[in-house]
N, C-alpha and C positions, 0 to 999 in steps of 0.2 A: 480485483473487481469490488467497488463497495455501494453496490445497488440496492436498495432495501427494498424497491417497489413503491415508494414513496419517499416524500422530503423529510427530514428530519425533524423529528418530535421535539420541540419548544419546554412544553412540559413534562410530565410524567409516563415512562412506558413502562412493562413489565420486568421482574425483575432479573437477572443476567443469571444461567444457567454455573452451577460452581462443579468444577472438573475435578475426579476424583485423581489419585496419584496414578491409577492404572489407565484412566484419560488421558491426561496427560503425557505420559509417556508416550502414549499413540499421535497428541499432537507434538510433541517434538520430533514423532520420526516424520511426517508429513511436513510439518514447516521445515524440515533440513532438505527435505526430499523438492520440496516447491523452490527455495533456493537455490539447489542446484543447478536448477533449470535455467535458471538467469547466467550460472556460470559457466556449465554448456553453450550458452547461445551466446556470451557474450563477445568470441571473434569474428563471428560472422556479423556484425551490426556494423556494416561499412558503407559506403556510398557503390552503389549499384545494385543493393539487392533490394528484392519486393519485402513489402511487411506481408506478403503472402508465403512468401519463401520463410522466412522467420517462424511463422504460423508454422510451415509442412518441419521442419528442422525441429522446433519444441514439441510438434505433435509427437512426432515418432520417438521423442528421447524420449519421454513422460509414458507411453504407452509401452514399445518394446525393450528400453533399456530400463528405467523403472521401478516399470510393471504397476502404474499409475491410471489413473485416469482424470483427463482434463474436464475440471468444472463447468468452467463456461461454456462446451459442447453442448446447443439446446438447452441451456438454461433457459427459461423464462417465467421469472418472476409476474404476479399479475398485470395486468396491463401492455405486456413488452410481446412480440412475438420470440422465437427461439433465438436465442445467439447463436450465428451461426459459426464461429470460431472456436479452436481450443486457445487461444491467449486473444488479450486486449493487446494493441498498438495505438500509440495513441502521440503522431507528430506535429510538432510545432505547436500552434495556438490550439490543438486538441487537446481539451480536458482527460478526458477518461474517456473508456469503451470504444476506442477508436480499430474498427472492426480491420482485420490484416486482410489485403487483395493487390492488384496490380500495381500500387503503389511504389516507385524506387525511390529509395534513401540518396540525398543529394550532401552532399558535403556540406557541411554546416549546420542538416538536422542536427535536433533533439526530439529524440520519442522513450516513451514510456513504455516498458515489455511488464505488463502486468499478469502474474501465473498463480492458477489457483488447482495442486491436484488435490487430489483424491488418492488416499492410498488407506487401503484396511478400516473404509470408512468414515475416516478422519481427512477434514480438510487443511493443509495447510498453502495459508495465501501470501506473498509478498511484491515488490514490484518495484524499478529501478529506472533511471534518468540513464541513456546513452546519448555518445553523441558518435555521428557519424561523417571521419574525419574532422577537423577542427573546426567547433562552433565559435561566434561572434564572443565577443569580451561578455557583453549583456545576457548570452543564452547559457554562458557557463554560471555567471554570478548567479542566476535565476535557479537553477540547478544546484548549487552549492547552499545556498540560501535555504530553499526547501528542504534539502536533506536535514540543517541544520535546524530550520524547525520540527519534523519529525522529532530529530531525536530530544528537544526541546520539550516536543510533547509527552515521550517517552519516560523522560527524567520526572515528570510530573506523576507518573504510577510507583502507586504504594497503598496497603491497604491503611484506611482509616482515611484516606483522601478521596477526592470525590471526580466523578468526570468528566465535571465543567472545568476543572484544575488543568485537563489534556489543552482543551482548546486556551484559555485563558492564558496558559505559555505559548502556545502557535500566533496566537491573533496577534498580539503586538509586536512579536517577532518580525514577524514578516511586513508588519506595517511599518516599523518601523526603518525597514530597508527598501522601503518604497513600492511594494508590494501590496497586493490582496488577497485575499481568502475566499476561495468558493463555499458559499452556504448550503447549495442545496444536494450534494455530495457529502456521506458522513462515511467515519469508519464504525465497525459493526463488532457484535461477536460471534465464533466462530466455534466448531466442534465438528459434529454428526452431520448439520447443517452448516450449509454456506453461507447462510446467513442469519445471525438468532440476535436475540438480544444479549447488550445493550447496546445503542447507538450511541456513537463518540463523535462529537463534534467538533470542529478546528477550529474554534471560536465561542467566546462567552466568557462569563465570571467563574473565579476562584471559586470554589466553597459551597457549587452549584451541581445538580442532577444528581445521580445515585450515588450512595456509596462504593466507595472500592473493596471489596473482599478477595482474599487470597484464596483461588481458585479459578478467576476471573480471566478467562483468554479474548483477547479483542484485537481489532486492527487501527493501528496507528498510521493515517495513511494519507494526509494533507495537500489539497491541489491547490497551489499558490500560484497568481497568475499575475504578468509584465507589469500588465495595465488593470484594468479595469475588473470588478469580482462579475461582473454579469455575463451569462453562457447561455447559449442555445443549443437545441438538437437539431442534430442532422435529418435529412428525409430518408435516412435505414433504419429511423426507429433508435437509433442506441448510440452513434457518435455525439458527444457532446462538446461544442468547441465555447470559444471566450466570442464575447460578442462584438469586442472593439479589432478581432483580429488580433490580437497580441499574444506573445507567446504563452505557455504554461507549462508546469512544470507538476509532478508527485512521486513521493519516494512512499513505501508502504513495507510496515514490520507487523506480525502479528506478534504480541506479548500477551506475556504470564503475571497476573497479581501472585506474587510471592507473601510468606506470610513476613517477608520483612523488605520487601523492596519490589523489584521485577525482573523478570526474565524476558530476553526475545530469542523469539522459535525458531526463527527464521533468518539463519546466519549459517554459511557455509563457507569453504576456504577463501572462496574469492570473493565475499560479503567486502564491500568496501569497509574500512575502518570507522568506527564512530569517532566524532568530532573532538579536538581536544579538550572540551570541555566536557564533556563524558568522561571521559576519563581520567581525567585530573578531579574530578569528582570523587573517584571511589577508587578503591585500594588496586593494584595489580593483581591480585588473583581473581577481582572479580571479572575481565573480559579471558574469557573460555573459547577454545579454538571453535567448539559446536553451537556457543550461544554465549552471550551478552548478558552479564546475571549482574543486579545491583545488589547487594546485601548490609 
């Protein structure tokens, strides 16, 4: 979930909380812990089941397998009434916060299982593109695309950079492949709270907004959509869809500014692999079966 309770800051916010080594450790057991939960749920994401059933399935691993508890339960940020789910779903031309209920998954979906626990205080958040049975040429490339600007963006953390550098590697990315960027959807940072500063943007200049320091855990979490960047809300208050109808897609990692690169938190057995270009980037020791370390 990357709801700030407002649109993303243009200019200047406050400055990003720096996590001590014993924080840290707490978010890495939460972001393995919030992964897992994608890889739990991930055979049951077929054609016939509800995004309400997905819901009851995540709720109960996250609570009594665990021993978790789901963020987005009654969240609500100013403005919003409570969310009433423990995960977002979010199919087809749904952006983000797409609330799980009677809904069935039809062959062809693509939806977004976005999970945010709680464990010992510490949040860890991530969120993943399924498809349900085989989707169209265009809802796979849209999906594969996305991932690959995440991690795009991902490549761009490192302390001494900045985090207009995240979005400035997304934005053209994805324009370039015929794509859009949603603006008024940011990734955030992440600890005690669910949501703290600083705001990361999928879009903008190199060389722009705060520094990056090591200590720095934030969400990297990019809604690239078919057609058009413009979205509207739904009448529950919290579903956000694309406004031309067109499909959309977001993949989401929380990472670590390192004091020499980045780490992401939020990587478990079944973490789909990062893109070959991730990796042909940096040496073979640096992807780790528990997390994705640049060094």
């Amino acid at each position: 979930m990357d709801l700030l309770g407002h649109g993303p800051m243009l200019g200047f916010s406050m400055p990003a909380a720096i996590k001590t080594p014993a924080e840290i450790d707490g978010m890495r057991i939460a972001g393995r812990l919030a992964a897992e939960v994608l890889d739990f749920i991930t055979p049951y994401v077929v054609p016939g089941v509800t995004t309400g059933e997905l819901d009851r399935l995540c709720h109960e691993y996250m609570v009594d397998v665990q021993g978790c508890i789901p963020a987005p339960l009654n969240y609500a940020p100013p403005g919003y009434k409570p969310y009433p789910k423990a995960i977002c779903t979010s199919v087809n031309h749904q952006v983000c916060h797409g609330i799980p209920g009677p809904r069935v998954l039809k062959s062809g979906d693509i939806v977004n299982l976005d999970i945010t626990v709680i464990k010992d205080g510490w949040h860890g958040d991530t969120s993943r593109m399924y498809f349900a049975g085989e989707p169209s040429v265009a809802a796979r490339r849209l999906c594969e695309v996305t991932y690959e600007c995440m991690w795009k963006g991902i490549l761009a953390v490192r302390p001494g950079g900045h985090l207009g550098d995240v979005g400035a590697a997304i934005q053209p990315y994805a324009e370039r492949h015929g794509f859009s960027v949603v603006r008024e959807f940011c990734g955030h940072g992440i600890g005690r709270r669910f949501h703290e500063e600083p705001q990361v943007l999928h879009y903008g200049k190199a060389g722009t907004l705060e520094p990056l320091v090591a200590g720095m855990i934030f969400t990297v979490e990019p809604m690239i959509n078919a057609g058009r960047r413009e979205i509207r809300e739904m009448a529950d208050g919290w579903t956000i869809v694309t406004k031309d109808h067109s499909l959309s897609a977001q993949w989401e990692h929380t990472v670590l500014v390192t004091p020499t690169g980045f780490e992401v938190l939020t990587v478990s057995a079944l973490t789909p692999p990062a893109p070959a270009f991730v990796t042909q980037s940096t040496s073979p020791s640096a992807v780790q079966p528990a997390s994705v370390a640049v060094v």
